[in-house]
DOGU-735504 format. One record per residue: residue number from 0; x, y, z of N, C-alpha, C in turn. Coordinates in pm, whole numbers, plus 50000, padded with zeros to 5 digits. Layout:
BEGIN
NUM	X	Y	Z	X	Y	Z	X	Y	Z
...
END
This chain:
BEGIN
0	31552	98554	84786	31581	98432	84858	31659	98336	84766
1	31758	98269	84809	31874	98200	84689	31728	98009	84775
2	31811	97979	84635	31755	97823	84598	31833	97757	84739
3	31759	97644	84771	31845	97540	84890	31938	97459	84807
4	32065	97479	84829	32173	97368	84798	32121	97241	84779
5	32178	97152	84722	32177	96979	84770	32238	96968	84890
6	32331	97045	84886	32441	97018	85060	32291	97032	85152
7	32229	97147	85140	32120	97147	85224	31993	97086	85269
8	31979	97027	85152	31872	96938	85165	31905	96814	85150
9	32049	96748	85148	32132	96626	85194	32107	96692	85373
10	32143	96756	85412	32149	96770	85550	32005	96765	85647
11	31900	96795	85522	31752	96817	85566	31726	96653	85593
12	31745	96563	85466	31699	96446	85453	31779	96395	85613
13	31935	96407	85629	31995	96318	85685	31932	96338	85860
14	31858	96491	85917	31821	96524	86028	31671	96443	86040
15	31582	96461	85900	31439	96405	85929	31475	96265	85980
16	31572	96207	85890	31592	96022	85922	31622	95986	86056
17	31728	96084	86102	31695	96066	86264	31607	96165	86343
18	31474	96178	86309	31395	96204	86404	31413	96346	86430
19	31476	96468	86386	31450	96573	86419	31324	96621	86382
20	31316	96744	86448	31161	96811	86430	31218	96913	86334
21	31089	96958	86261	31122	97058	86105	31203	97173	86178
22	31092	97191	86316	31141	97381	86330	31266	97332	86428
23	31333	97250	86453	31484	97234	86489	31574	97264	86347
24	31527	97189	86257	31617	97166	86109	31625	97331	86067
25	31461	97374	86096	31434	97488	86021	31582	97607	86082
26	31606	97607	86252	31701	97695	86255	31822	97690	86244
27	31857	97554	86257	31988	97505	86220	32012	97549	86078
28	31947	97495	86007	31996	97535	85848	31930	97683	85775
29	31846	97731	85869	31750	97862	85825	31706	97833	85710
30	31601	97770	85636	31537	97770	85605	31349	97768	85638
31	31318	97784	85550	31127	97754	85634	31086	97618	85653
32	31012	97637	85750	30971	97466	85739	30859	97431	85676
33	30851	97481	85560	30766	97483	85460	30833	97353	85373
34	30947	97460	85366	31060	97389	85248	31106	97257	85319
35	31115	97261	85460	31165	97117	85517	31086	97004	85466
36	30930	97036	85517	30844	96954	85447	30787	96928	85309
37	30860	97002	85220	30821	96965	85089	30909	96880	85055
38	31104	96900	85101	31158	96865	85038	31172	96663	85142
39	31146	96666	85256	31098	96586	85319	31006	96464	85223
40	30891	96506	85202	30771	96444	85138	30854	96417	84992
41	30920	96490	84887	30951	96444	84809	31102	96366	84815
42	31133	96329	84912	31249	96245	84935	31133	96115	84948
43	31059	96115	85051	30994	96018	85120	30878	95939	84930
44	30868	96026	84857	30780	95997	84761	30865	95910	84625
45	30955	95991	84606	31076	95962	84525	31191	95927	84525
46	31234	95910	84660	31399	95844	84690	31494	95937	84671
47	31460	96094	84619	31582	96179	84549	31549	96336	84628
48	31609	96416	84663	31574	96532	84719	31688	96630	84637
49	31669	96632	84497	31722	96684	84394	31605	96802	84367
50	31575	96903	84321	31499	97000	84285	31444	96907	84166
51	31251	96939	84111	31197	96908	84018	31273	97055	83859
52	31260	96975	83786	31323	97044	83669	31170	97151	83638
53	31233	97294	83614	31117	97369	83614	31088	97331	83470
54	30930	97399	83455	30818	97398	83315	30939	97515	83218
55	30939	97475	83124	31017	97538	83027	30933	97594	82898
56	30792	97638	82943	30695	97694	82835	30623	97636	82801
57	30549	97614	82665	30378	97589	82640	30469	97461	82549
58	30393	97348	82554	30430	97228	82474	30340	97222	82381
59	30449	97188	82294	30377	97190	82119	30258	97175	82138
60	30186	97197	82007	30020	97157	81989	30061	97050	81853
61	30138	97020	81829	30185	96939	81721	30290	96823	81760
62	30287	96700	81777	30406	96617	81837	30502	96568	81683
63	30595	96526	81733	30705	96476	81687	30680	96390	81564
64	30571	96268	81600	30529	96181	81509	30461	96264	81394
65	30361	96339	81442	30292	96409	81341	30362	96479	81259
66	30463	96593	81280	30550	96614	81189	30625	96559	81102
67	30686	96358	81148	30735	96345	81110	30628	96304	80993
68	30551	96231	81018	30418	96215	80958	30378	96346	80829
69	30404	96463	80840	30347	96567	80749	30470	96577	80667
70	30580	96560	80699	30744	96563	80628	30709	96409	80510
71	30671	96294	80542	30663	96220	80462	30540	96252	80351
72	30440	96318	80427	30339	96377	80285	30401	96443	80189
73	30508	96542	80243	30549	96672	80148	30675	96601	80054
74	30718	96456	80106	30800	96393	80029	30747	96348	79923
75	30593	96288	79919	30526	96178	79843	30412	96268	79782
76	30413	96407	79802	30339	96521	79777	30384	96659	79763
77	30497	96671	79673	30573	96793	79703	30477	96931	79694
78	30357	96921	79581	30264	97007	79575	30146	97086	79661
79	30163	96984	79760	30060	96990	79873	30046	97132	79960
80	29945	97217	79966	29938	97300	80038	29915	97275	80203
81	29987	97446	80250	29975	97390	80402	29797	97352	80457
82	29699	97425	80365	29554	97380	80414	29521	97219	80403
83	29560	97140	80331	29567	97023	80272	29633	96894	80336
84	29766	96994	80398	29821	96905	80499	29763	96924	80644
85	29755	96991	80667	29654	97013	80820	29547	96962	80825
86	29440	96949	80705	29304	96831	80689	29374	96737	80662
87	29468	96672	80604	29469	96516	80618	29575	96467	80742
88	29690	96547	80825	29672	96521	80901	29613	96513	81050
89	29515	96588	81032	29436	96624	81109	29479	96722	81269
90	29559	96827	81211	29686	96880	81282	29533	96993	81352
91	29573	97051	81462	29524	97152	81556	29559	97262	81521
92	29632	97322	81399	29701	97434	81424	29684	97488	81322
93	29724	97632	81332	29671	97731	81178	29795	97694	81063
94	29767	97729	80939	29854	97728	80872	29976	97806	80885
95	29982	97936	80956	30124	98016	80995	30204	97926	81068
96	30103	97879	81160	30170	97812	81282	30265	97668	81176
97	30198	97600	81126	30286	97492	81036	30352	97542	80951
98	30363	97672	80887	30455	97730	80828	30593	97714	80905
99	30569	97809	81034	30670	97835	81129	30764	97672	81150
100	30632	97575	81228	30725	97427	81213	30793	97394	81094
101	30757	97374	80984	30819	97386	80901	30931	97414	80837
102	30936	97541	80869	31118	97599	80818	31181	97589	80965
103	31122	97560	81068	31245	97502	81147	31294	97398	81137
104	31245	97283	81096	31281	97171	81026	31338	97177	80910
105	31353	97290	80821	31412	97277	80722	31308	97276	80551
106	31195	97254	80614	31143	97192	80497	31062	97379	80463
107	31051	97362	80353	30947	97503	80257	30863	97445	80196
108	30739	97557	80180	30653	97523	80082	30632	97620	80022
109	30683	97615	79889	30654	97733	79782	30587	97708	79614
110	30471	97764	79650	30356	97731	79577	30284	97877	79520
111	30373	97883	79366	30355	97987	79292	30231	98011	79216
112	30144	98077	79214	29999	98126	79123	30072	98150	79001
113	30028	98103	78941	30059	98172	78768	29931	98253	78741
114	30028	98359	78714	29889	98465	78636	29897	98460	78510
115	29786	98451	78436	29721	98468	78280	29646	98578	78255
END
């Protein structure tokens, strides 16, 4: 089944405003009158009968501030391990996982053992 145009649901909005019934709209434009009434209700809710922007995956467990927040530790703390920064900023996430943030931002942490 292809997505409803805007042409189409400009034409949905402009039939509800004068008073048509869904299952008139529904055969004129063939769609369901499922879709009449969703896209109906969200004209009537929001002023816009534009499609909602779909979910684009799982949102961080870490925000923006906080990183920027753990970037100023590793400035004022270049030594700091990733266990160290996750207890003081009190981050949700494993140490791989802040690894991973990490070098996408650019920043490393390389913290050599000396053996004796």
């Amino acid at each position: 089944m292809l997505p409803i145009t805007n042409k189409e649901r400009d034409t949905i909005v402009f039939h509800k405003k004068n008073g048509e019934k869904n299952e008139n709209i529904s055969r004129w434009i063939r769609v369901s009158v499922s879709s009449i009434t969703r896209i109906w209700n969200l004209y009537k809710t929001t002023g816009k009968y534009e499609p909602k922007p779909q979910n684009s995956g799982r949102k961080p467990m870490v925000t923006k501030s906080q990183m920027d927040n753990v970037a100023e530790k590793i400035k004022g703390q270049p030594d700091i391990t990733l266990r160290e920064l996750i207890d003081e900023c009190s981050l949700g996430i494993s140490e791989s996982a802040l690894c991973r943030r990490l070098s996408a931002i650019g920043l490393t942490l390389k913290k050599r053992r000396s053996i004796r």
